[in-house]
N, C-alpha and C positions, 0 to 999 in steps of 0.2 A: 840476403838475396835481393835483388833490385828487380821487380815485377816491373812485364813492358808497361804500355801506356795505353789505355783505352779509348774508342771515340764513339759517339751513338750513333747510332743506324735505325732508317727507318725503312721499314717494309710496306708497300703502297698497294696492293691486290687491291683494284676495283671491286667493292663486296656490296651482294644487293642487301634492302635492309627493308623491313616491315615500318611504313612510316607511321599506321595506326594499329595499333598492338590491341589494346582492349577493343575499339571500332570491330577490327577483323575477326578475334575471338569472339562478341556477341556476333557477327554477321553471320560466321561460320555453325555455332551452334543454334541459332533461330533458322539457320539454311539445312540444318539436318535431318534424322529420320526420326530424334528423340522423342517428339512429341505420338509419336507411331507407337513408342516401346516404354516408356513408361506411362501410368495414366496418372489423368490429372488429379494436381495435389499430392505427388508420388515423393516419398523424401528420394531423393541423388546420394550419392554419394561421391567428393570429387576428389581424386587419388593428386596426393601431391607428392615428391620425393625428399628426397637427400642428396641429389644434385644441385652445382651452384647454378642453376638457368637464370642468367640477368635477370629477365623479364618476367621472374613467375610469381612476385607479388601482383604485379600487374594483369597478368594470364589469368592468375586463380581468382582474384576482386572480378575482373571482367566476367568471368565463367560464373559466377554465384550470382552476380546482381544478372544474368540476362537467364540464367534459368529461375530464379525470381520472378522476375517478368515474365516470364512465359507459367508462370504458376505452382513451380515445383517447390520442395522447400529442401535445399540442399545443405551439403554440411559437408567439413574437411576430413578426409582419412589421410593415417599416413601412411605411404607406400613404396614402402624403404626398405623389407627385411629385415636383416638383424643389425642394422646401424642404431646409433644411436646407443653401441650398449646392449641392444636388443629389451629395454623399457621403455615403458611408455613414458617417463619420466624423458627421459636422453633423446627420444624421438623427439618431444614435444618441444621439447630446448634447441633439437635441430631446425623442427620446421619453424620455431618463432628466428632463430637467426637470419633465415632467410625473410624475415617480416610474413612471416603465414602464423596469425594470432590471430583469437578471437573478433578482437576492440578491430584490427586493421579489415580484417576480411569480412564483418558482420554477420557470421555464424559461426558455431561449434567447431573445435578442433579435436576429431576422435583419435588416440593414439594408442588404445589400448592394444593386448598382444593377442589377445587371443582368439584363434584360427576354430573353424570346423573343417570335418574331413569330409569332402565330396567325391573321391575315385579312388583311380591305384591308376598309377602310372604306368608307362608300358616297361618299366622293368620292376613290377611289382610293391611298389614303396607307395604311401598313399598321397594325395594330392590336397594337400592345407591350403583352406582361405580365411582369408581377414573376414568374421564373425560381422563386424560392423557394416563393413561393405556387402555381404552375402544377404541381411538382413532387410539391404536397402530397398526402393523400386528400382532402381536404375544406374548405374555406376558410371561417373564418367571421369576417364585420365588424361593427366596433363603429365607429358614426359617432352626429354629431346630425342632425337634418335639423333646416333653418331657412332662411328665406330666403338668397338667394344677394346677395352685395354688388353682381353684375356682369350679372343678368339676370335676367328672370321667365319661367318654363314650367310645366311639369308636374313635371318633374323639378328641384331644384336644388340644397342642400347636403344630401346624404345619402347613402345605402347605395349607390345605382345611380352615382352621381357617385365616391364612391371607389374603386368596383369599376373606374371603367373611367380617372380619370385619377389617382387614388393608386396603385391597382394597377399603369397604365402607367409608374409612373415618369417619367422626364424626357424621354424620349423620346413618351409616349405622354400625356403631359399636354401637352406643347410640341403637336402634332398636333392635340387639339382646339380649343385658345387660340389658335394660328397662324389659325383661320378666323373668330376673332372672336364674333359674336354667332350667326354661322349654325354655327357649330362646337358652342356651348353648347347650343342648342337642337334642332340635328335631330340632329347627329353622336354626339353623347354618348349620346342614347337609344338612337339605330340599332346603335350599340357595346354599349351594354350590353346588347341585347339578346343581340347576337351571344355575347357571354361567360358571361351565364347558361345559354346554349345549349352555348360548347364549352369552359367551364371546370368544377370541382369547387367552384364557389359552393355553399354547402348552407347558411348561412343568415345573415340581416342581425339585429343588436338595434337598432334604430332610438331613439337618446335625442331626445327631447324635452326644452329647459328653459325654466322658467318665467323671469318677470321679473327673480327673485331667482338669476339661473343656478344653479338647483338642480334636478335631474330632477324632472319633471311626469308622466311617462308616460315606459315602457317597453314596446317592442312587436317583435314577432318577426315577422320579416316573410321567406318562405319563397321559394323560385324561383321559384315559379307563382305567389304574391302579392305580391311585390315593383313589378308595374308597376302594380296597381289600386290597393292601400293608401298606397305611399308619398305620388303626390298628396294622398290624405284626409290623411294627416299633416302635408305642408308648410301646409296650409288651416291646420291646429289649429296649427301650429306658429307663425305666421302670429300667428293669435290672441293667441298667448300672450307673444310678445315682448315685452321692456323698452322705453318710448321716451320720447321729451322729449314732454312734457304741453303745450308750448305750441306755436301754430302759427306765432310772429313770433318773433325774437332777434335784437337789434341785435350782439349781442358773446357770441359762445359760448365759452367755455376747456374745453379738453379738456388732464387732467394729464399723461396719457402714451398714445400710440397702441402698438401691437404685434401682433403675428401672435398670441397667445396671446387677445385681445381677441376678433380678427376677423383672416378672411382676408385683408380689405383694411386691415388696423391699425385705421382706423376706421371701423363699419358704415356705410354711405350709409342705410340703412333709418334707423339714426339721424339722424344728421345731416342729412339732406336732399338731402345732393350725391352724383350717382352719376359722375359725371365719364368716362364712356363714349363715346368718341367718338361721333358721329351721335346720340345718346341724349339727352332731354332729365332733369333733375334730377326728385327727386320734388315733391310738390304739396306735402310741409310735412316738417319748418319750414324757414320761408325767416330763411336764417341772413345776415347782411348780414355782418361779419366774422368769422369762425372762426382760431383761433388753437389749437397744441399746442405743451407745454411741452419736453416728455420722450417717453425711446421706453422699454419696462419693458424689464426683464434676461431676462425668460421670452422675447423678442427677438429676441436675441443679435446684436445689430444690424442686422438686417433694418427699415428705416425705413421699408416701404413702407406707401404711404397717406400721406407726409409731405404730395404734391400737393396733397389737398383743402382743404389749409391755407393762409387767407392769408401768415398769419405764424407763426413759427417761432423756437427761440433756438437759440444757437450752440452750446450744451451738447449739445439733440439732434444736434444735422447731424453733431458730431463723435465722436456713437459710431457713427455708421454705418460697419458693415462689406462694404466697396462688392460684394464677390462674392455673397454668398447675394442682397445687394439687387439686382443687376442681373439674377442669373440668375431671380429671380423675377419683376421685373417682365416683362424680355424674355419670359419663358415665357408670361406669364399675353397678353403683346400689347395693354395698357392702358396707354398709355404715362403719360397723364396725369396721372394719380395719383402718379408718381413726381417730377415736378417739382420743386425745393427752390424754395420760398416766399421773401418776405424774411424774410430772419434777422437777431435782433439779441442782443445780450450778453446781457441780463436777463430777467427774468419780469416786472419790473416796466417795461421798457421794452417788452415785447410789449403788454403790459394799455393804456398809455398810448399807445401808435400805434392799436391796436382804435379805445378811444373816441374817438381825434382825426379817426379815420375813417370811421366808423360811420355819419356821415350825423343826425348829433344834434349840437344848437347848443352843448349843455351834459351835461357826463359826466352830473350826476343826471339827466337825460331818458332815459338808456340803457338797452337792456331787456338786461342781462349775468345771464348764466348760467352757473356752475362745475361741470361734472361731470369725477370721473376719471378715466374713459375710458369706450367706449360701449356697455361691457355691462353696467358695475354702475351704473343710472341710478335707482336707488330712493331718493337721497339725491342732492338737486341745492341750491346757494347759489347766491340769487338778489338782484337789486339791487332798491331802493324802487320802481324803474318797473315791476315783476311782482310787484306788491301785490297790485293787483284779481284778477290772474288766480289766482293762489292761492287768495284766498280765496274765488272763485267755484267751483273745481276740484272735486266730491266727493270725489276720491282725493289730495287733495294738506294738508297740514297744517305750520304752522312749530312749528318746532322750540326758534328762540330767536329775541331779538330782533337789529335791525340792529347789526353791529358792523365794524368798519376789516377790511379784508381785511391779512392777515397775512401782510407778507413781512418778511423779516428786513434788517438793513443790508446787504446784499449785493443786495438787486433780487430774491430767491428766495421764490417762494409756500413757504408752511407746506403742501405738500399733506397729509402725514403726518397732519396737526391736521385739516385740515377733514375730510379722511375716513379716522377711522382704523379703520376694517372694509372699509376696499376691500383689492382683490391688494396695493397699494403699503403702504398702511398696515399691514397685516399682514406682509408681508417684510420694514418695515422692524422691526418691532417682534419678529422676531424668529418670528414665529408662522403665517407664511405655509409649509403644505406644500401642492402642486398637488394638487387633488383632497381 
């Protein structure tokens, strides 16, 4: 088969951006109530995830050295659930990926797992928190909020959602996931309430990122404002996301999915598919084959999200590391998504079963689109049948002309070359540090 020709595309959304990231995080915590709620000399405890957040070497350094200053003596929890494995081991190996270590951040990195039980939830199950954090004067979290892969409310990836299922660890994540969609949406709120109430929560930095995953806004967000603001923020946050510009795609590639990407490896907000049981997909785009290459090393072989993939190659499936992947998916109760796809030896035999399947007479009729993975979608290659729509797009501009999509004699895309300012391109070249 003769695969058409691809050209790059650049996507240009005007995106605000944080120009002083650490300035603004001590501004914002020296600007809050903390010094009210914890007393002085009080150990902190400061929640950091399992999210890829550009910025959160920098976030969580800035948050320790200004409550330092202000006289606290604070220290890292991690506040992920049951990622990682659900060890403290696997956690600790998450959070240094993202440069959150000891020697870097100049305090303690606590990972252990084990929870006490402070309630009973409102459909009678009990309410786990992180021991370490419970034990602290004062807890304070760094999350993003953004839409959530696995449901829409008032509340969904941010400060209130780590408080009550990073915070709970494995036991207290598995608890709200176990109930599904009515878990996410009433249970989670009804908890966190309970926990601002009988924990030492004293304050959230709520990151926002722009298209370009680069801090947009940075916002403190207090006990007693933690349930009116964070909605206004998921809205803006909402706004602000990265996504595919077209609403049809006959043949999507995505180069590598990962937990550092997205919680579900690959956004559904992108892609289209939310793959929830009883739940239907979103309104756009409708991807008619989707295909992923690779899973990234920021990973560590957790492959889940491989499900929303028709097709897959053998290279992925066999870095999967089956324990952190089952323990997450089992936790999360989405089983879906975890399905291994057909899989095949090559990249170039994945591309060629797409277009033979795609539901197009002739591969040049195919409307194929290359991004590498679905958070850095500011830079997409696309084939001659996404001609018009580019050149219709106001935000969309090519880059070069049509040329051979570049795999090597081995059946392997160049991901490296098509985008070498993504996380891959940059890790591979040498110049990739988290954050």
């Amino acid at each position: 088969m003769e695969f058409p020709p691809i050209a790059r595309v650049r996507q240009t959304i005007p995106q605000p951006c944080v120009e002083d990231v650490a300035g603004t995080v001590r501004r914002l915590i020296r600007g809050s109530r903390i010094a009210e709620r914890v007393p002085a000399g009080g150990r902190v405890a400061v929640g950091v995830g399992s999210r890829g957040i550009a910025a959160i070497p920098t976030i969580a350094r800035a948050a320790v050295d200004e409550l330092k200053g202000m006289g606290f003596r604070p220290f890292i929890v991690a506040a992920m659930g049951s990622h990682g494995g659900a060890t403290a081991e696997g956690q600790r190996e998450l959070l240094a990926g993202y440069g959150i270590t000891p020697d870097r951040m100049g305090v303690e990195v606590r990972t252990e797992m084990e929870s006490v039980v402070l309630g009973t939830n409102p459909v009678g199950l009990p309410i786990y928190f992180d021991k370490n954090a419970y034990e602290a004067d004062g807890i304070v979290l760094l999350n993003r909020v953004k839409p959530h892969t696995d449901f829409t409310a008032d509340h969904e990836s941010g400060i209130l959602k780590m408080l009550v299922i990073g915070l709970g660890k494995r036991e207290g994540a598995s608890q709200v996931h176990t109930l599904g969609l009515t878990g996410m949406r009433e249970v989670l709120p009804a908890v966190g309430r309970f926990l601002v109430e009988h924990t030492r929560f004293a304050l959230g930095l709520a990151i926002l990122e722009n298209a370009k995953d680069e801090p947009a806004e940075i916002v403190a967000l207090e006990p007693e404002t933690i349930f009116e603001l964070e909605p206004q923020l998921l809205r803006r946050a909402r706004e602000l996301m990265g996504r595919l510009p077209f609403d049809q795609i006959d043949v999507l590639i995505v180069g590598e999915l990962g937990k550092n990407y997205s919680g579900a490896g690959m956004d559904p907000n992108v892609i289209g598919r939310l793959m929830v049981e009883t739940m239907p997909d979103f309104d756009r785009p409708k991807v008619t084959r989707l295909a992923v290459l690779d899973v990234s090393e920021e990973s560590h072989g957790n492959i889940v999200g491989v499900g929303f993939a028709d097709l897959t190659t053998e290279r992925l499936v066999k870095k999967m590391d089956p324990e952190p992947f089952r323990i997450n998916v089992l936790t999360s109760c989405f089983l879906e998504r975890a399905r291994i796809p057909i899989t095949l030896p090559t990249d170039r035999d994945v591309l060629r079963v797409c277009l033979e399947t795609c539901w197009r007479i002739r591969p040049e009729e195919a409307r194929v689109v290359f991004i590498p993975n679905t958070l850095e979608v500011d830079t997409l290659w696309v084939s001659p049948a996404m001609k018009a729509d580019v050149e219709a797009h106001p935000h969309l501009t090519f880059e070069t002309d049509f040329q051979p999509i570049p795999l090597d004699p081995a059946g392997t895309l160049d991901q490296e070359g098509l985008f070498p300012h993504s996380v891959r391109g940059r890790r591979s070249a040498g110049a990739y540090v988290a954050g």
